[in-house]
C-alpha positions as CSV (number, residue, x, y, z in Angstrom):
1,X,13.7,-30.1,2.1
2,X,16.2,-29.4,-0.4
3,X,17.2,-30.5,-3.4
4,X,20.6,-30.3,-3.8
5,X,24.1,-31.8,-4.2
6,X,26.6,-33.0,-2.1
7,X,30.1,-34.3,-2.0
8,X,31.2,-37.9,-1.1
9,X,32.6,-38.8,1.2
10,X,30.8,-36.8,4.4
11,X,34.0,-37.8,6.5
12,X,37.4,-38.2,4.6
13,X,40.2,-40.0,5.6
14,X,40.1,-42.9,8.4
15,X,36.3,-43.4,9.4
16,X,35.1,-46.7,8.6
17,X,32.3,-48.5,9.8
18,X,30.0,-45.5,10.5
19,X,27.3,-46.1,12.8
20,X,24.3,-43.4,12.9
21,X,21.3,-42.2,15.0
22,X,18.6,-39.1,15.0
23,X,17.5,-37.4,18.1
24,X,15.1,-34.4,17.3
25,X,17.1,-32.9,14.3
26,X,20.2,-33.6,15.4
27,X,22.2,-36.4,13.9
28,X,25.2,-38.4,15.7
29,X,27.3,-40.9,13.8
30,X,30.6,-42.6,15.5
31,X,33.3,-44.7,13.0
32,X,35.6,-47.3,14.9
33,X,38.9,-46.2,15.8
34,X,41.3,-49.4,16.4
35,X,45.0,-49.0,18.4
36,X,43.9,-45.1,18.3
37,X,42.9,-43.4,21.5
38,X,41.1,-41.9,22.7
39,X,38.5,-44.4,20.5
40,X,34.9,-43.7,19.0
41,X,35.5,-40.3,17.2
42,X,32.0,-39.0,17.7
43,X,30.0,-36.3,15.1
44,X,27.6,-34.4,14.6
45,X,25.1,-33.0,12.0
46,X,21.6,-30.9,11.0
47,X,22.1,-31.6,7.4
48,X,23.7,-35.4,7.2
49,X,26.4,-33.7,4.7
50,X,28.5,-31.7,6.8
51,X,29.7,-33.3,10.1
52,X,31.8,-31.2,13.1
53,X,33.4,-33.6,15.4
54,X,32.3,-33.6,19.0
55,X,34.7,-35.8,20.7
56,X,35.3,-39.4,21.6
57,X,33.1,-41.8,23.9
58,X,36.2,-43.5,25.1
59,X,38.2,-41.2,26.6
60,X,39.6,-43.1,29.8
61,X,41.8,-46.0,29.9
62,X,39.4,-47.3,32.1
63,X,36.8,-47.6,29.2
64,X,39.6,-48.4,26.3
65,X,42.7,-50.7,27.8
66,X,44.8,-51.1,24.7
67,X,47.8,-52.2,26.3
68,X,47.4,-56.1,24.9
69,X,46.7,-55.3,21.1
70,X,48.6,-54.6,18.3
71,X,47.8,-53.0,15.3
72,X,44.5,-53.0,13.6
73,X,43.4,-54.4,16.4
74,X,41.2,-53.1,19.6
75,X,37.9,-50.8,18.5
76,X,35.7,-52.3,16.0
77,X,32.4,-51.3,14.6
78,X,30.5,-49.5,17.0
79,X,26.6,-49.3,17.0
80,X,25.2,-46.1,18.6
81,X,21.6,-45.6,19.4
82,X,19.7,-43.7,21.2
83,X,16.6,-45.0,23.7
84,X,15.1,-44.2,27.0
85,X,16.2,-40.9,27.1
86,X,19.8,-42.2,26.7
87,X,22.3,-42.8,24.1
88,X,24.0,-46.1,24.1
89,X,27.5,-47.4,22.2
90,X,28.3,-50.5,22.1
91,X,31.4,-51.7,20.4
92,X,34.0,-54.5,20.4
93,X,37.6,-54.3,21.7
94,X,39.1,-57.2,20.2
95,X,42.1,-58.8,21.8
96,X,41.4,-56.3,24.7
97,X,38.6,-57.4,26.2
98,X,35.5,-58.1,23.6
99,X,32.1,-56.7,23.3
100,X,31.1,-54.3,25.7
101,X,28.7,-50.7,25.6
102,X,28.7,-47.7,27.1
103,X,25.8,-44.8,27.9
104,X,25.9,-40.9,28.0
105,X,23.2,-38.7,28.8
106,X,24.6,-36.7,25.8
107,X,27.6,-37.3,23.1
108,X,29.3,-34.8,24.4
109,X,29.4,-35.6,28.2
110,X,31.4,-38.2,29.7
111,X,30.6,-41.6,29.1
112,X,30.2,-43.7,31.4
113,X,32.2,-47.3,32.5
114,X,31.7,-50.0,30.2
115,X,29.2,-53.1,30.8
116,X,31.0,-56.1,29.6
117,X,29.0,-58.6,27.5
118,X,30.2,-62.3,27.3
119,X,30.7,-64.0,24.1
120,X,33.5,-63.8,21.2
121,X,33.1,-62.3,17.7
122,X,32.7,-58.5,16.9
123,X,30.4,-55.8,15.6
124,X,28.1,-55.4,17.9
125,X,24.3,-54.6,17.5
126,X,21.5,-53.0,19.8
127,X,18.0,-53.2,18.8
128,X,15.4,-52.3,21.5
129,X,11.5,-53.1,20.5
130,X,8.3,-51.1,20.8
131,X,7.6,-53.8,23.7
132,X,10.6,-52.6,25.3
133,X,13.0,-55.9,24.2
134,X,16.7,-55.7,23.6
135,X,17.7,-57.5,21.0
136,X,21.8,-58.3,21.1
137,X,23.3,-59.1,17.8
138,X,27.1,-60.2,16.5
139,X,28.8,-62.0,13.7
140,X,30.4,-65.2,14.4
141,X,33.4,-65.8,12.0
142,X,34.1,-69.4,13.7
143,X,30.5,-70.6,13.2
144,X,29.2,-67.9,10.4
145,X,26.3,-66.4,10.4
146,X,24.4,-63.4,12.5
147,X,23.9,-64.7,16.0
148,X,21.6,-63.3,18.3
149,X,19.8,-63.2,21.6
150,X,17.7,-61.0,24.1
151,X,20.2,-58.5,26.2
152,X,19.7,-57.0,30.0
153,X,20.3,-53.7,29.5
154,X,20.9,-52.8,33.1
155,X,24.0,-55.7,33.4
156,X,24.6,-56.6,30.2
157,X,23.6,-59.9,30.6
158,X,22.8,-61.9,27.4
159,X,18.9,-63.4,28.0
160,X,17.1,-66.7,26.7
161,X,18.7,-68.7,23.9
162,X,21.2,-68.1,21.7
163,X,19.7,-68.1,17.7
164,X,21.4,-68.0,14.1
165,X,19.2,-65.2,11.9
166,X,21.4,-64.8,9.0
167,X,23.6,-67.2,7.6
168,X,24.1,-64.8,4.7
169,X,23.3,-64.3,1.3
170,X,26.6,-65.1,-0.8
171,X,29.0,-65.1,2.1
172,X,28.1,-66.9,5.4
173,X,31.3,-65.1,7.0
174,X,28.7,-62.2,7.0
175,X,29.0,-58.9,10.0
176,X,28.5,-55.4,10.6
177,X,24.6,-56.3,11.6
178,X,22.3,-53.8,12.5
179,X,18.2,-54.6,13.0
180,X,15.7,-51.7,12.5
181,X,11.5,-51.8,13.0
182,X,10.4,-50.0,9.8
183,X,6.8,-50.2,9.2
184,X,5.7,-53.8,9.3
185,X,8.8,-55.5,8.8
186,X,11.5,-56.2,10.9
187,X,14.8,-55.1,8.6
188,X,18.3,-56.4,9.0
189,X,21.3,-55.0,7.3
190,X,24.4,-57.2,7.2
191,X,28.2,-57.1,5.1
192,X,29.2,-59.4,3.3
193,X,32.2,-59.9,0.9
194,X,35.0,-59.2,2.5
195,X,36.2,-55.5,3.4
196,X,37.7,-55.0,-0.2
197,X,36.8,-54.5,-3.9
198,X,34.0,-57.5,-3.2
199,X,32.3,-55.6,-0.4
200,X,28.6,-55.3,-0.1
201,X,25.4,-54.5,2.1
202,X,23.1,-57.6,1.6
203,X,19.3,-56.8,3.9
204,X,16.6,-59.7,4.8
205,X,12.7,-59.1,6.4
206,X,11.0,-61.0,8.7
207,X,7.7,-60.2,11.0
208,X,9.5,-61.3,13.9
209,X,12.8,-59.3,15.6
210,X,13.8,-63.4,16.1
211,X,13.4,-63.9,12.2
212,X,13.0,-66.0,9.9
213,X,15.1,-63.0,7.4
214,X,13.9,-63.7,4.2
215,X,16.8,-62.2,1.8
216,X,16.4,-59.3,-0.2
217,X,15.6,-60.0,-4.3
218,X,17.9,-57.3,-5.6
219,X,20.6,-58.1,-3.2
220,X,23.1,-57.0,-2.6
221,X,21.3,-53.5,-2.1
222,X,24.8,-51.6,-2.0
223,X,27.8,-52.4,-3.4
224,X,30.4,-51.0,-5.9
225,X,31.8,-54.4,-7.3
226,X,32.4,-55.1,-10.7
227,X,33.0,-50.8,-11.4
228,X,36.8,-51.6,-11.9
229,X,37.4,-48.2,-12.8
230,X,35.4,-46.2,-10.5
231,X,36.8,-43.5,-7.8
232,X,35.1,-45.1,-5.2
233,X,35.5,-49.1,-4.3
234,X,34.8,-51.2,-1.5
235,X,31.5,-49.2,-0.7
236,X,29.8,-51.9,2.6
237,X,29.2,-51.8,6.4
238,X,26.1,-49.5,6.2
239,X,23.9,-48.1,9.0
240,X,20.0,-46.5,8.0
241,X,18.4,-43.3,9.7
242,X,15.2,-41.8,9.3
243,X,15.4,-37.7,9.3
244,X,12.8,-35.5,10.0
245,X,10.9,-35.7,6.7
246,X,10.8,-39.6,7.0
247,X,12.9,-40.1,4.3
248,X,15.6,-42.3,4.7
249,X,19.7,-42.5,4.4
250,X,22.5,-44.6,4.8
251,X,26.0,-44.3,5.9
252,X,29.1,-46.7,5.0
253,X,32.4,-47.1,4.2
254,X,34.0,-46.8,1.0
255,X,37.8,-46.2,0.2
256,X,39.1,-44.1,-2.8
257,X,42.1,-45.8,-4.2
258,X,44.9,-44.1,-6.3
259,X,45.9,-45.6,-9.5
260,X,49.9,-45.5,-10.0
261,X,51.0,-47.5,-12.6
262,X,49.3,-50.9,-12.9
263,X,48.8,-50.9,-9.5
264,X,45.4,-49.3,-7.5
265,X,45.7,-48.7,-3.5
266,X,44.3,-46.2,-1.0
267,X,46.2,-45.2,1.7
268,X,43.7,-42.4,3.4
269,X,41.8,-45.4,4.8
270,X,38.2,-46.4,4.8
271,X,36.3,-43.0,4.7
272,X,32.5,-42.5,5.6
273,X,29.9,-41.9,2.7
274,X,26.0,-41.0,2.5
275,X,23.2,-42.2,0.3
276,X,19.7,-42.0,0.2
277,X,17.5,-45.4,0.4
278,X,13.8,-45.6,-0.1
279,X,11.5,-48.4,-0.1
280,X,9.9,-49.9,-2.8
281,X,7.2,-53.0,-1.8
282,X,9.1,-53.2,1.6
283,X,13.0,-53.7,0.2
284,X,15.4,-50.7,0.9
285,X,16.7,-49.7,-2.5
286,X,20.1,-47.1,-2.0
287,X,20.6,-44.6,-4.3
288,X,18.1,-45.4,-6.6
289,X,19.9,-48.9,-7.7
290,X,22.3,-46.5,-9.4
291,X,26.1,-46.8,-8.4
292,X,27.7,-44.0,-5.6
293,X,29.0,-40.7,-6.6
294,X,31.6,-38.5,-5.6
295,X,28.8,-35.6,-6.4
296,X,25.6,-36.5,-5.2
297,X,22.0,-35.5,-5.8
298,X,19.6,-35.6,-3.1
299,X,16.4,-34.1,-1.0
300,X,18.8,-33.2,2.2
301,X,17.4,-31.6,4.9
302,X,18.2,-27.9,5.5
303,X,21.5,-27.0,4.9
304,X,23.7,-26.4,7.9
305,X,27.2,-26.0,7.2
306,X,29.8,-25.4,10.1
307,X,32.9,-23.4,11.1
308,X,35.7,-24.4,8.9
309,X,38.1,-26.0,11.6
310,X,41.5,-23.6,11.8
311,X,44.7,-24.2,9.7
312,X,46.8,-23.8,13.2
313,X,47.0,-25.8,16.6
314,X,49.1,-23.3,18.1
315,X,49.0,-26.0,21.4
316,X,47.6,-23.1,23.6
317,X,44.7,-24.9,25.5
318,X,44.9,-27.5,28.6
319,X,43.7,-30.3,26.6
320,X,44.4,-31.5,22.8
321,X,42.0,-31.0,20.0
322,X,39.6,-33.7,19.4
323,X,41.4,-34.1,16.2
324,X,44.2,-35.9,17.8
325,X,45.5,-39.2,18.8
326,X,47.8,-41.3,20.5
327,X,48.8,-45.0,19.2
328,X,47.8,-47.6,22.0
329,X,46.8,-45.6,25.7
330,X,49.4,-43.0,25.4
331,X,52.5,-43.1,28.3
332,X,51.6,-39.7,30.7
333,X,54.8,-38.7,31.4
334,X,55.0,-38.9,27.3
335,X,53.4,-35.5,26.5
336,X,51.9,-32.2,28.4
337,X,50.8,-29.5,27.4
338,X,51.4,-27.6,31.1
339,X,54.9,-28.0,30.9
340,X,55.4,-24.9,28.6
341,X,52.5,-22.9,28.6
342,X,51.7,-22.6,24.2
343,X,54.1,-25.4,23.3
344,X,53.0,-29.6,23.0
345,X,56.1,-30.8,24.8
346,X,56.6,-34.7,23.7
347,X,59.6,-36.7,25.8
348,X,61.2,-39.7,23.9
349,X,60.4,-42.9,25.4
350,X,62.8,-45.8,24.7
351,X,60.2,-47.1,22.0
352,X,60.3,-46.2,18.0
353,X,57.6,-46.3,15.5
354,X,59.4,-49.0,14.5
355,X,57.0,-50.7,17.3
356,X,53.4,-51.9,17.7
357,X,53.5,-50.0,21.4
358,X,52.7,-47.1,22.9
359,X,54.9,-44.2,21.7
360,X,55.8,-40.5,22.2
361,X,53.5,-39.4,19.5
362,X,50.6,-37.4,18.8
363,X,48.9,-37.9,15.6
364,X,45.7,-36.7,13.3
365,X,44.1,-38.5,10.3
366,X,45.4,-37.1,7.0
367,X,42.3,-36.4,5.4
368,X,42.9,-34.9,1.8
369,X,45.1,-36.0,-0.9
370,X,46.8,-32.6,-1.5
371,X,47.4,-31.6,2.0
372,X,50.5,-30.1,3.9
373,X,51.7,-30.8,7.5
374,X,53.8,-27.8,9.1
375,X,55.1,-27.5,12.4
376,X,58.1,-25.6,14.0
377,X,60.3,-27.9,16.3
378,X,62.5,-26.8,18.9
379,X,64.6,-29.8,19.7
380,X,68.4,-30.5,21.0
381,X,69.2,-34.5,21.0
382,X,71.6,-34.9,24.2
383,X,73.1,-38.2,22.1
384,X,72.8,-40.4,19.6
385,X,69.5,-42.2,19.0
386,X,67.5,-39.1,19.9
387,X,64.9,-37.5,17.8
388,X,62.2,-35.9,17.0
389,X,60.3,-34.4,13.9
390,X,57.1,-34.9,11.5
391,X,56.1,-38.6,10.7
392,X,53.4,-40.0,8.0
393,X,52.4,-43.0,9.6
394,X,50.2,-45.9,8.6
395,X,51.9,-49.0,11.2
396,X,54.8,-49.6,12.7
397,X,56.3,-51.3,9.4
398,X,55.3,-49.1,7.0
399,X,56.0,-45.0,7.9
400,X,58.0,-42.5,6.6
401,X,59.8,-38.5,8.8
402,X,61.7,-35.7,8.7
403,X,63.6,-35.2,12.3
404,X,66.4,-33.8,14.0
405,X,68.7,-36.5,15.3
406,X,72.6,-36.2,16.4
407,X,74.9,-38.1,14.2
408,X,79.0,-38.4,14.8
409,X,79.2,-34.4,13.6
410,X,76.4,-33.1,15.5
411,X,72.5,-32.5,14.7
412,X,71.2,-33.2,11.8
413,X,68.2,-33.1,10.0
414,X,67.0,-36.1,8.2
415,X,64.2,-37.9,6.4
416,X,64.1,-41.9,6.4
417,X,61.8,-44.3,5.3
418,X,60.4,-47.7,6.6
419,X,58.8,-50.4,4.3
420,X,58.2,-53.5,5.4
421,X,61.8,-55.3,6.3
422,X,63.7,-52.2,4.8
423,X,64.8,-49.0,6.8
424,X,66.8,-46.5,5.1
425,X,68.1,-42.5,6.1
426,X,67.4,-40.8,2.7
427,X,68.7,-37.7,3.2
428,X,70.8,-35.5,6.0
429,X,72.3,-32.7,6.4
430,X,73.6,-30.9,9.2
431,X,71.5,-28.6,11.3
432,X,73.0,-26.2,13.8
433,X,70.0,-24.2,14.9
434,X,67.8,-25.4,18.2
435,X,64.6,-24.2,15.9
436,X,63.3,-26.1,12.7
437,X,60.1,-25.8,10.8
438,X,59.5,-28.9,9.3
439,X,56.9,-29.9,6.7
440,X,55.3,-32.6,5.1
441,X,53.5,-32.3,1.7
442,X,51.2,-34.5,0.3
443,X,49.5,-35.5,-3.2
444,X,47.9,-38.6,-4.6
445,X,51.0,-40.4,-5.0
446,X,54.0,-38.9,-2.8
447,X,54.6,-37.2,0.1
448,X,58.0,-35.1,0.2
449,X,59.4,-34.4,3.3
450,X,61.3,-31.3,3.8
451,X,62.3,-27.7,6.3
452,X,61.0,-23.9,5.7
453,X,64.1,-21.9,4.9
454,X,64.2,-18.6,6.5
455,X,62.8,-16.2,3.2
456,X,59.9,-19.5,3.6
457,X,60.3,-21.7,0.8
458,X,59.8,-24.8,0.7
459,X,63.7,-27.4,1.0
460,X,62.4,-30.8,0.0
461,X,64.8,-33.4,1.2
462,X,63.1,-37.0,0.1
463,X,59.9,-38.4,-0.9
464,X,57.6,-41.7,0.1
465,X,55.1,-43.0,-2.3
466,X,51.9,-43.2,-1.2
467,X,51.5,-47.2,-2.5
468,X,53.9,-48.6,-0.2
469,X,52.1,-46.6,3.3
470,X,48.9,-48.2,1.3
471,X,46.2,-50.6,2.7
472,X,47.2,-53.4,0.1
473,X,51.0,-53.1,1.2
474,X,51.1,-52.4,4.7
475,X,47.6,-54.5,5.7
476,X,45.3,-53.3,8.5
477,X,42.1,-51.6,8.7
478,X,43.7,-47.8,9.4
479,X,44.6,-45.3,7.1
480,X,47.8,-42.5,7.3
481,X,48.3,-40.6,10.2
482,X,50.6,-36.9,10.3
483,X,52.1,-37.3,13.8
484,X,54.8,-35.0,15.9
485,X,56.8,-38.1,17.4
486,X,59.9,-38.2,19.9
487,X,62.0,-41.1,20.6
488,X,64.9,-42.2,22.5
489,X,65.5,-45.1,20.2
490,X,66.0,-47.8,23.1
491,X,66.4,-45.7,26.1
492,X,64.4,-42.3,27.6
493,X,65.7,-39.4,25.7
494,X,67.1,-36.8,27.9
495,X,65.9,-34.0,26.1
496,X,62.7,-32.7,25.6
497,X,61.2,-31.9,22.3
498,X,58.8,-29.0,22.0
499,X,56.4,-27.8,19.2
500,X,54.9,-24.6,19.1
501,X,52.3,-25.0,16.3
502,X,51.2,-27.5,13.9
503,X,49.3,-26.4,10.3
504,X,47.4,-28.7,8.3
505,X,45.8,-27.3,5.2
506,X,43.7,-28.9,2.3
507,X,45.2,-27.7,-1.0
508,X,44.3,-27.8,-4.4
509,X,40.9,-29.8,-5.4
510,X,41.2,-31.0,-1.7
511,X,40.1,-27.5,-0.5
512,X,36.6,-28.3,-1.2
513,X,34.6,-29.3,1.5
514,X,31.2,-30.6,1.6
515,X,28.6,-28.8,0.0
516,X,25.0,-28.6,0.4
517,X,23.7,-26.6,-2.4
């Protein structure tokens, strides 16, 4: 073991609701994913503080039909387990379809179809017995309270009668459950609170997987309420694992919010966090009963850092990096990557981002404050309406780009920003070349969006603020996406846009990653 530090949180930007199992000394965790597909972005560690992503467990619009949501809707919560020699996932695609799960013989192979389970609600729990039992759990925000009954895991069929276990300890309107066996006591985990600033994890025992839960003394056992000031808020939704020293941890959510003027909001998303729990007379106590850090201390497990992922997506493969994403099952005559051999080719659809629908766009989380997004375009708009470029993206209300676009004197290059009800070009200028290098950079409180001149400095043209592409302004579950987007603004564009590369880099304080130390 090793005494050491680490950084919170494990997995920045948009991962909420982090679900977590061990097999051997490896360590999986999945986060939901929403209107993004593929969905489940699935990780994995040796140490618990540095994560490498594997892939997604819904990969096929078979498994993930997004096609009837809008935004902030579809994947929520996932649990993931692993039993029987298998792993399991099951998850929730609300207003797509509800609860079902899927099973892989390993996260990184295919996973298979999904087995539908009946019933409404959302967050989704699997616990399986030493006798062999499945146990199916879900919140009920109609009738309150953790609701659960015994599950056929070979068709998904919900067994025996239905049984309230929780009705919560401050908040009946309680979710995110997740049942464990640890020692002699049957353990349930549940949130409560809210997602926001009044988020906690509240636990209750029983000798039975059916209950009674007795509730916790020193609930709630996590939460970050009433630390007005602190860096990290909204701390809830956590998942327990044992590793291989038997100590335990949890994962959760948390958001970081940015303080601009009198007003706080956090527009990266919902990120994933770690803290150690141990037990004291059969209660889970996290982090000692102390608040949650941005620097840790802990006994982690053997460090085992990975790769840092490359700057560049020079778009060279057959298949997109796990790192990115489509809004809603992506169109595929929309993109290929076959078409020209090195280049992501993207063809305008008649849809905007202005529109909670699939899109010409390929997107990945921003994950740092300081951060820049640069990619080089090669784009000619047959006609107006056309264009294509560089977005920040947090809904289809609330976004900000830099594209090329033909206006009554030609192509131009311009930046324009949506809020809410109000959509306004900030800046253009005329552009005469087919080529552009376009770039997006990013701090706390701005993004300014801009073109590489030729000697390569940097040509802002506007700015966004981060508060109005924020959680508390634009609503939702998500955080910001940098996206290559191409639009035909009401009908097919008839000219392709191609981009050769794309850069992301962490700058400034962001270019620490987590350490194990």
């Amino acid at each position: 073991m090793n005494m050491g530090s680490y950084r919170n949180p494990i997995l920045t930007g948009f991962h909420p609701d982090p679900t977590i199992c061990r097999v051997g000394e490896d360590y999986y965790l999945a986060t939901s994913s929403f209107e993004y597909f593929p969905g489940v972005p699935l990780f994995h560690s040796r140490d618990l503080a540095h994560w490498r992503p594997i892939g997604h467990a819904l990969t096929r619009r078979s498994q993930l039909d997004l096609s009837r949501i809008g935004s902030s809707s579809g994947i929520f919560a996932p649990t993931l387990r692993h039993f029987g020699g298998k792993f399991y996932l099951f998850t929730t695609n609300v207003g797509g379809g509800g609860h079902f799960y899927v099973t892989a013989d390993t996260p990184e192979s295919p996973w298979s179809e999904p087995v539908p389970i009946e019933g409404p609600g959302f967050d989704p729990d699997i616990f399986v017995d030493h006798d062999g039992t499945a146990y199916f759990c879900r919140e009920d925000m109609e009738k309150g309270g953790i609701h659960q009954w015994r599950l056929d895991l070979t068709t998904g069929r919900l067994l025996g009668e239905e049984r309230v276990i929780w009705t919560g300890h401050e908040d009946r309107l309680c979710e995110g459950p997740h049942l464990y066996r640890i020692g002699e006591w049957y353990v349930l985990l549940a949130a409560e609170g809210g997602t926001h600033r009044g988020h906690m994890v509240v636990a209750g025992r029983s000798r039975s997987p059916k209950g009674p839960f007795e509730s916790c003394p020193h609930n709630p056992i996590l939460t970050q309420r009433g630390r007005v000031h602190h860096p990290i808020q909204a701390t809830g939704h956590g998942d327990l694992v044992q590793d291989t020293q038997g100590r335990w941890w949890m994962v959760f959510l948390g958001i970081r919010p940015v303080q601009r003027y009198y007003n706080a909001s956090h527009h990266l998303g919902r990120e994933t966090f770690l803290a150690p729990v141990f037990f004291q007379d059969g209660w889970p106590v996290v982090n000692g009963g102390h608040a949650i850090e941005l620097a840790m201390k802990a006994d982690l497990p053997p460090a085992h850092p990975w790769p840092a992922p490359p700057v560049r997506d020079d778009f060279a493969g057959s298949e997109l990096d796990s790192c990115w994403n489509f809004r809603f099952n992506p169109d595929p005559a929309s993109w290929s990557l076959r078409e020209r051999r090195g280049w992501l080719r993207l063809h305008g659809l008649a849809r905007t981002l202005d529109e909670p629908s699939a899109q010409a766009f390929v997107g990945r989380r921003q994950q740092h404050f300081h951060c820049r997004a640069t990619a080089l375009l090669e784009f000619t708009p047959g006609r107006a309406g056309e264009e294509a470029g560089l977005c920040v993206l947090m809904n289809e209300r609330h976004h900000a780009e830099v594209f090329l676009a033909r206006g009554a004197a030609g192509v131009e290059l311009c930046v324009r920003r949506r809020i809410g009800d109000l959509s306004a070009v900030l800046a253009q200028r005329p552009w005469s070349a087919p080529r552009v290098i376009i770039e997006v950079r990013a701090n706390e409180h701005d993004w300014s969006l801009g073109y590489i001149e030729e000697a390569g400095e940097f040509r802002p043209l506007a700015g966004a603020s981060t508060h109005y592409l924020s959680s508390e302004v634009a609503g939702g579950f998500t955080g910001t996406y940098i996206g290559m987007f191409a639009t035909g603004s009401g009908k097919p564009a008839s000219a392709p846009a191609d981009f050769d590369w794309l850069d992301y880099k962490a700058e400034g304080s962001d270019i620490t990653t987590p350490i194990c130390s």
